[in-house]
N, C-alpha and C positions, 0 to 999 in steps of 0.2 A: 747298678740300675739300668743303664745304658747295654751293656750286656742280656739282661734277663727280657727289655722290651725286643733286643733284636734277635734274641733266640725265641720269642713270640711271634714276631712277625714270619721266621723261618719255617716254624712250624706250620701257622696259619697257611702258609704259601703253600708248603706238602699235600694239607690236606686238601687243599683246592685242584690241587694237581691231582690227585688221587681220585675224586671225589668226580672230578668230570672225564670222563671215557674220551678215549679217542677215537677215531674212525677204525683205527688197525685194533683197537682192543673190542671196538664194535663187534668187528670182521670176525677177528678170532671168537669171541662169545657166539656170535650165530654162528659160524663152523662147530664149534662144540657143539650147541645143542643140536644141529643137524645129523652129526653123528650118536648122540644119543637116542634122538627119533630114529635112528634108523636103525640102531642097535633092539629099539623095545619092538619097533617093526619085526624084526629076524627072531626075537626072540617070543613075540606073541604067532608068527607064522601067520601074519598077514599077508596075503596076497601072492603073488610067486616072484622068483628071486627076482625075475628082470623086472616086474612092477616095483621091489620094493628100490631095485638100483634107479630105476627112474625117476620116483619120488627122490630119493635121496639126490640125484644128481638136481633135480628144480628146485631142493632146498640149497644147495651149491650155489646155483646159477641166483638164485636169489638174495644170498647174502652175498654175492659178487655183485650185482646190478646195485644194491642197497650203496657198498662199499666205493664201487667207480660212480657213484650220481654226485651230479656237481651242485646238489642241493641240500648236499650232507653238513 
């Protein structure tokens, strides 16, 4: 019995851990999608190449500013 409540409570602990992101898992999830915006950018041929790098790099600089703010 003893056993089975504390492989419940290990469990429960996982999924908590799991369950709440952290700043670097933040980080990384907006880095992906910022490459996928810019991947559907390139591939609808929106705007021209150095517009589509600029947007792309403010989406960087933005999930960088998100990631270094001391209000995270």
């Amino acid at each position: 019995m003893f056993l089975s409540v504390l492989a419940l409570l290990a469990s429960s602990t996982i999924l908590h851990a799991q369950a709440t992101p952290t700043p670097s898992d933040e980080f990384d999830a907006c880095i992906e999608n910022a490459v996928v915006r810019a991947d559907e950018r390139a591939t609808n041929h929106e705007g021209s190449t150095l517009g589509r790098f600029i947007k792309f790099s403010m989406d960087v600089a933005h999930c960088t500013a998100d990631y270094l703010s001391p209000f995270n």
